[in-house]
C-alpha positions in Angstrom: 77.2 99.5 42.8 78.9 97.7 45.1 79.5 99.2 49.0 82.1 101.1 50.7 84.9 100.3 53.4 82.8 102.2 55.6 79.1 99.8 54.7 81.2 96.9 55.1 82.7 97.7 58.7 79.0 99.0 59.6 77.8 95.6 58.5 80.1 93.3 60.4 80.4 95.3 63.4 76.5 96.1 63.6 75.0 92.9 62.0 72.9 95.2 59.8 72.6 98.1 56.7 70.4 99.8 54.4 71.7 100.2 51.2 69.8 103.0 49.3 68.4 102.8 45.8 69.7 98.9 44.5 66.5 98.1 43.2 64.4 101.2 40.4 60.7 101.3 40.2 61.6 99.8 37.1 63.7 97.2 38.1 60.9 96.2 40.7 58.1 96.3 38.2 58.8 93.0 36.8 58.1 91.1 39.7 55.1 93.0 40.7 54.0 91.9 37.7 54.4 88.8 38.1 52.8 88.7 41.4 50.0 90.6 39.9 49.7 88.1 37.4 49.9 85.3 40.2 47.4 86.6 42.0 44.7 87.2 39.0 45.4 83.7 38.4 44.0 82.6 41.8 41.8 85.1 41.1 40.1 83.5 38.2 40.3 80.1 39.9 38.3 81.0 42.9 35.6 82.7 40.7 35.0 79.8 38.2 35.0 77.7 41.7 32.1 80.4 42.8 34.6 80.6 46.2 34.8 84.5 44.9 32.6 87.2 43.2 34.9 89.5 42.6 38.9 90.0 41.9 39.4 93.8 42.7 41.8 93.8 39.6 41.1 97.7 39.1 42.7 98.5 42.7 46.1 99.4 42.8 49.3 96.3 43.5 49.2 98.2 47.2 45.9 97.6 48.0 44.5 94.6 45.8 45.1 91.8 48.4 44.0 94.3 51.1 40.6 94.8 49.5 40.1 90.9 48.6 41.1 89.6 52.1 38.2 92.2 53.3 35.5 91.3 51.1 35.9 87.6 51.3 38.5 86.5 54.3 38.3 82.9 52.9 39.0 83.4 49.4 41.7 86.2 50.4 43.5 83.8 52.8 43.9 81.3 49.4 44.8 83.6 47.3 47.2 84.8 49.6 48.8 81.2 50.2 49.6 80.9 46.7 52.4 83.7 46.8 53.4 83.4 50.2 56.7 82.7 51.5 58.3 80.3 49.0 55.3 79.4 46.9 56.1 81.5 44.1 58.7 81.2 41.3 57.4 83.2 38.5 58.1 86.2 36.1 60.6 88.5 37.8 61.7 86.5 40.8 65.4 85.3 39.3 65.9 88.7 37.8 65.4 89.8 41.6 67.6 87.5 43.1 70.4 87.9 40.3 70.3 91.7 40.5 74.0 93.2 40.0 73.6 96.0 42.2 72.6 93.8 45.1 74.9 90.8 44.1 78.0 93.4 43.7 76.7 93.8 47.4 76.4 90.6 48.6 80.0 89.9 47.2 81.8 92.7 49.4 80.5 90.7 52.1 81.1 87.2 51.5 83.5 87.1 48.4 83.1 87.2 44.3 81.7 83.9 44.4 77.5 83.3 45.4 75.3 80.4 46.3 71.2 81.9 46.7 68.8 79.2 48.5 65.5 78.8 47.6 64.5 80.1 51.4 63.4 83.5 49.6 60.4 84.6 50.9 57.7 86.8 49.3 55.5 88.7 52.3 52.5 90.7 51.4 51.8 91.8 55.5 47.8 92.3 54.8 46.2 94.5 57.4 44.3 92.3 59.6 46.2 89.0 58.9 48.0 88.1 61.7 50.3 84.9 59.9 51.8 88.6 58.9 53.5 89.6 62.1 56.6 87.7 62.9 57.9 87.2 66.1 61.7 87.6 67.3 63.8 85.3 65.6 67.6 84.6 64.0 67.4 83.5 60.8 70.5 80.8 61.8 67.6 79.6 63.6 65.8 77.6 61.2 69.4 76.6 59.7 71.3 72.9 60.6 73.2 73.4 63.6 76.3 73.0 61.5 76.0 76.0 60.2 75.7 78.3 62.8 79.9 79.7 62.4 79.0 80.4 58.5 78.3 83.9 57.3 74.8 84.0 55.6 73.6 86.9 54.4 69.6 87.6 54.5 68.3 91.0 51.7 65.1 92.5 52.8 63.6 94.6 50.1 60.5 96.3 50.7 58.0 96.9 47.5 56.2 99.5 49.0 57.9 101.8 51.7 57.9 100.3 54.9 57.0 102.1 57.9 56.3 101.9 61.5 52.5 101.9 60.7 52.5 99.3 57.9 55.0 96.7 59.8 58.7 97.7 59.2 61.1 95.6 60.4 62.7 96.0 63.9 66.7 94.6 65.0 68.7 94.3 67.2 72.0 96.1 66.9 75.6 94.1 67.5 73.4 91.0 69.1 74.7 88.9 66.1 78.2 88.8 67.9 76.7 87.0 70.9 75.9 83.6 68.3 73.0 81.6 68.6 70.0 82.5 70.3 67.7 79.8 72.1 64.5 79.5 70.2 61.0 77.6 70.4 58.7 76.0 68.1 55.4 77.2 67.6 55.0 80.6 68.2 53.6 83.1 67.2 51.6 82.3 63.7 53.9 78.5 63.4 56.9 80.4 63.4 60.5 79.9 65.5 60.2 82.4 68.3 62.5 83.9 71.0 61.6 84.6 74.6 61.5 87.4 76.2 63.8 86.7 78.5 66.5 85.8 75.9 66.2 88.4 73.7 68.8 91.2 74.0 67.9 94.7 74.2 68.4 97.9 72.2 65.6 97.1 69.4 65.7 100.2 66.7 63.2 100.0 63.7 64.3 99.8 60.4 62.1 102.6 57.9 63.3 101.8 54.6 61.9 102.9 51.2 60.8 100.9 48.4 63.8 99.4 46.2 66.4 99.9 49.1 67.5 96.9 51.0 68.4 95.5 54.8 71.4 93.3 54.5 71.5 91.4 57.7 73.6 88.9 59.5 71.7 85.3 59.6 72.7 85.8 63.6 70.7 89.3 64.0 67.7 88.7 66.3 64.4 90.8 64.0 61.1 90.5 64.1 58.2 92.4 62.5 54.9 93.8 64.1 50.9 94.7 63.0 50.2 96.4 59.8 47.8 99.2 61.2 47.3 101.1 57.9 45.2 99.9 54.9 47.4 98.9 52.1 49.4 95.6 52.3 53.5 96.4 53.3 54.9 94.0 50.6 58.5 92.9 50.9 60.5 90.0 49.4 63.7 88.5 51.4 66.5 86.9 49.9 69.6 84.6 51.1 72.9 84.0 49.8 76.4 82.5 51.2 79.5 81.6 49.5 81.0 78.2 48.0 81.8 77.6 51.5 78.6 76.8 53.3 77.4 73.7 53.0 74.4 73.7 50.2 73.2 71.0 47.8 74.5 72.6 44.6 75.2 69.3 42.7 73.1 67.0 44.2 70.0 65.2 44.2 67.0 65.2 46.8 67.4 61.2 46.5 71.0 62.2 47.4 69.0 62.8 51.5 68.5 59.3 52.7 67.1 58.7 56.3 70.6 57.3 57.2 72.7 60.4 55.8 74.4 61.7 58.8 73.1 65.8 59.1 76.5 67.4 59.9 77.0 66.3 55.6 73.6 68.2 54.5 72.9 71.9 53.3 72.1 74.4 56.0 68.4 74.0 54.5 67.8 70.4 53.6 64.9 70.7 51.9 65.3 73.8 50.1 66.8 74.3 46.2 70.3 75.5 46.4 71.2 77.4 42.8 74.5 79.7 41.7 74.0 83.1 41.3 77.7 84.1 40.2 80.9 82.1 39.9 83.6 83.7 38.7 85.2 80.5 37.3 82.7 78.8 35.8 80.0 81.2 34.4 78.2 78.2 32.9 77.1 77.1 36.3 75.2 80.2 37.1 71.4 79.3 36.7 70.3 82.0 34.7 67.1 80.7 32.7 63.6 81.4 34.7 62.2 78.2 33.1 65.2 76.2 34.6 64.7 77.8 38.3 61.4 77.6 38.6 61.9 73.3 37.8 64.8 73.0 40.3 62.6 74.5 42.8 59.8 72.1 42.1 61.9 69.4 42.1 63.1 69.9 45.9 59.8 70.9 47.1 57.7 68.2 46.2 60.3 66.0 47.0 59.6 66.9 51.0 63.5 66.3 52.0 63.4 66.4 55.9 66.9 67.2 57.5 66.9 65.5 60.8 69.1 68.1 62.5 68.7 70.4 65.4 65.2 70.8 66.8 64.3 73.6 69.0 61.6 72.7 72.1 57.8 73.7 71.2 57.0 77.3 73.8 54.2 75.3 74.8 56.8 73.4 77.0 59.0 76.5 77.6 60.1 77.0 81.4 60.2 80.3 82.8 62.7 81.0 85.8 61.0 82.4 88.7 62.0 85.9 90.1 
């Protein structure tokens, strides 16, 4: 698929784009699947725990979690944490990531050559749940500080269409120009927040329909709001960079010792690094589900801390007076 001159000067110039159509129902089906199958296996847990009476598996994928976080907030909330952000490797998730469509994408951006991190996130926004609203943010914020004059590209791909009622995403137009944003620790829900006062103006929300994607900038301030409708606004989002950017292809989480200085460590310490295309050496690519979901394990149990940049909690931010 690929994009045009045109996508690619709206990209760099705006820090954002939808691309239409990358992903079929059909392509997306997979994963749901595999979600689905995820979350009946929570399902089945809680009930043989007698934490849960019931697994709503006749409602539809749009409304399942919905239903279960109403009937039992408790059980809801778990079965929810077992998908969410990171937590899940299963069926469907590397065919997402390794998509040609949206690789052929990715590489009119950043070259023929692809790194993906393991900072995917799966978001099911359940109405109600507020760890489901995300506040203003960069995603170079949560990166080394290193980093900060690489091109990462972040895919958002909503499931379902997104919508200003079910918690689209908002952005900031050309802001990613302007670099690094200030940011604070604990906001709103645990995560890296903005201040008002830093943010830039000119916010514009992003619509987009199931299967199409929002390529953005790591530098492009977004954020997303309440769910106010009564299905659950699921959405994946997906990061890639080339050879360039400092990862941890090739290495080792005993490879990040206390005493390694941070300026030599992937953008995202503690997260699996894996290649998604290399034009060279095909044999690189990690292309077995099986093998993923290990390398993934492997980094995350392994708890690699970086040591880098750390942002001051907003519990201690200073407002300037009038």
């Amino acid at each position: 698929m690929g994009l045009t001159l045109a996508e690619v000067e709206q990209f760099k110039e705006q820090g954002y784009l939808v691309k239409e159509g990358i992903y079929s129902n059909i392509d997306l089906q997979l994963l749901c699947q595999g979600l689905t199958k995820a979350i009946q296996d929570k399902c089945d847990q809680l009930i043989a725990e007698k934490q849960l009476d019931r697994d709503f598996a006749e409602a539809s994928f749009e409304t399942r979690l919905a239903k279960l976080y109403r009937h039992n907030p408790d059980a809801g909330h778990q079965v929810l944490m077992s998908i969410w952000s990171g937590r899940f490797h299963g069926v469907g998730m590397l065919e997402t990531l390794r998509h040609p469509p949206l690789v052929d994408c990715v590489a009119d951006l950043i070259g023929p050559d692809i790194v993906a991190t393991s900072i995917y996130r799966v978001r099911p926004k359940v109405p109600g749940y507020l760890g489901g609203e995300v506040p203003w943010h960069q995603d170079a914020g949560y990166s080394m500080s290193h980093c900060y004059d690489y091109v990462m590209i972040t895919c958002w791909i909503p499931l379902v269409d997104a919508t200003l009622e079910n918690g689209c995403l908002w952005v900031i137009p050309k802001s990613h120009q302007s670099g690094i944003i200030r940011h604070y620790t604990g906001g709103h829900a645990g995560f890296l927040e903005v201040a008002p006062e830093d943010l830039p103006t000119g916010a514009i929300p992003m619509e987009v329909s199931a299967g199409s994607v929002l390529l953005m900038a790591s530098m492009t301030p977004h954020a997303s709001f309440e769910n106010t409708t009564n299905i659950v606004r699921w959405s994946i989002d997906l990061r890639y960079q080339d050879f360039e950017v400092p990862s941890n292809i090739d290495e080792i989480p005993q490879d990040y010792t206390s005493d390694r200085d941070p300026v030599t460590m992937a953008c995202y310490p503690g997260e699996a690094y894996f290649v998604i295309r290399d034009t060279q050496h095909p044999e690189r690519e990690t292309t077995d589900p099986v093998d993923f979901a290990a390398l993934r394990q492997r980094w995350d149990r392994a708890q690699v801390s970086g040591g880098g940049r750390r942002w001051t909690p907003l519990s201690e931010r200073k407002i300037k007076s009038s």
